[in-house]
Phi, psi and omega in degrees: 000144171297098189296183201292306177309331226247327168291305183312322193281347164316280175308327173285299158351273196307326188290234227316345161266349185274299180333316188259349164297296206302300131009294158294327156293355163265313158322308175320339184260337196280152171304350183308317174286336173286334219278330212278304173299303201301353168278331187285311177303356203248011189109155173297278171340332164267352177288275194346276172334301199304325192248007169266351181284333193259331142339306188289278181337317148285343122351255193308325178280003181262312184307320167314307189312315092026272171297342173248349193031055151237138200275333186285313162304301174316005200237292201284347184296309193279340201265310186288337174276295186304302148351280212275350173266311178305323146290356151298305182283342139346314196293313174319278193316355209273338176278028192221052340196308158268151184301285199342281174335317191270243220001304173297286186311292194309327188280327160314316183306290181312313164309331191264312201294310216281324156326283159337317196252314164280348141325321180273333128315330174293324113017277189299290191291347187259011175268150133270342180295160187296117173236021164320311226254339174310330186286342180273329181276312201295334159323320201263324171280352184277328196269353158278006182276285179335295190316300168278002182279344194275318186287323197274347174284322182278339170232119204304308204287302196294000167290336189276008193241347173280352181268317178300334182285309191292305184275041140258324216269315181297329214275304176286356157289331186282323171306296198261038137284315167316302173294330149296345188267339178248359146296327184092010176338303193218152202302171180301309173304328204270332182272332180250359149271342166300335157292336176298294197285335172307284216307312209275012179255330191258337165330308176288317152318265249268348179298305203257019173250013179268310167313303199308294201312316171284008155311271153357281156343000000 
């Protein structure tokens, strides 16, 4: 069984991710999606650049935010995380032509992410190791991103290695957001946005190789 912290962080997680799946689907109607290609056309590096800034950034203001229990920084952090995940996957889905279809896909996505994330609790709990240290490698695959997304704009083929970094760089921020959540590292509220932004980060990866195939199709 699961202790009281370990739900709570649970719960705010899973809330905030049904919040920002429902959201890309509202984006989806939305200029977000023209914003979303014409940033992507202009290179990788400006895509890239474009949706890790309000990441980082909503990212620090939520935990401050948090961490100060001040609920308005914490509102705008979370504000900023949602935007910038929701007009991404929006962007994904815009291609897709019936509501139904984009519906099927993000719930294939959820089936699979959520798959993807208890194996990686599952992971967690059945180790005694220390995995404090996966948050420091999941750093080191974000700053291969910048890298190879910049060298990937001119040369195309090395984006398949830049893609492979970021959804390594999520999967392994979603471990040791888990392994903080069964240490008790940080309060429950600090785990479960953390847990928000790991899932809904590898969620977004595993979205567009789900889209490209009913494209395709």
């Amino acid at each position: 069984m699961l202790a009281k912290h370990e739900l709570k962080s649970l719960g705010i997680g899973s809330a905030l991710v049904l919040v920002n799946i429902a959201l890309m689907l509202v984006f989806a109607r939305t200029f977000l999606v023209d914003v979303f290609n014409y940033v992507w056309s202009l290179g990788a590096i400006i895509g890239i650049i474009a949706y890790a800034v309000p990441l980082i950034a909503g990212s620090w203001l939520g935990r401050k935010g948090i961490e100060q229990e001040n609920l308005g920084l914490a509102g705008i952090g979370i504000s900023l995380l949602m935007l910038a995940y929701g007009s991404f996957g929006a962007g994904v889905i815009g291609a897709i032509e019936t509501i139904e279809t984009q519906v099927l896909v993000l719930a294939v996505t959820a089936l699979i992410t959520t798959l993807i994330t208890t194996l990686a609790g599952l992971y967690v709990y059945w180790t005694d190791r220390n995995l404090n240290r996966t948050g420091y490698y999941s750093n080191i695959a974000f700053l291969g991103v910048f890298l190879t997304g910049f060298i990937g704009t001119f040369f195309l083929p090395l984006l398949i290695l830049t893609f492979l970094l970021a959804f390594t760089g999520f999967l392994l921020y979603l471990i040791y957001e888990v392994w903080r959540m069964k240490t008790e590292a940080v309060s429950p509220e600090l785990t479960g946005l953390g847990l928000y932004i790991a899932y809904a980060g590898v969620f977004i990866h595993v979205l567009q190789i789900v889209a490209r195939y009913y494209i395709e199709d």
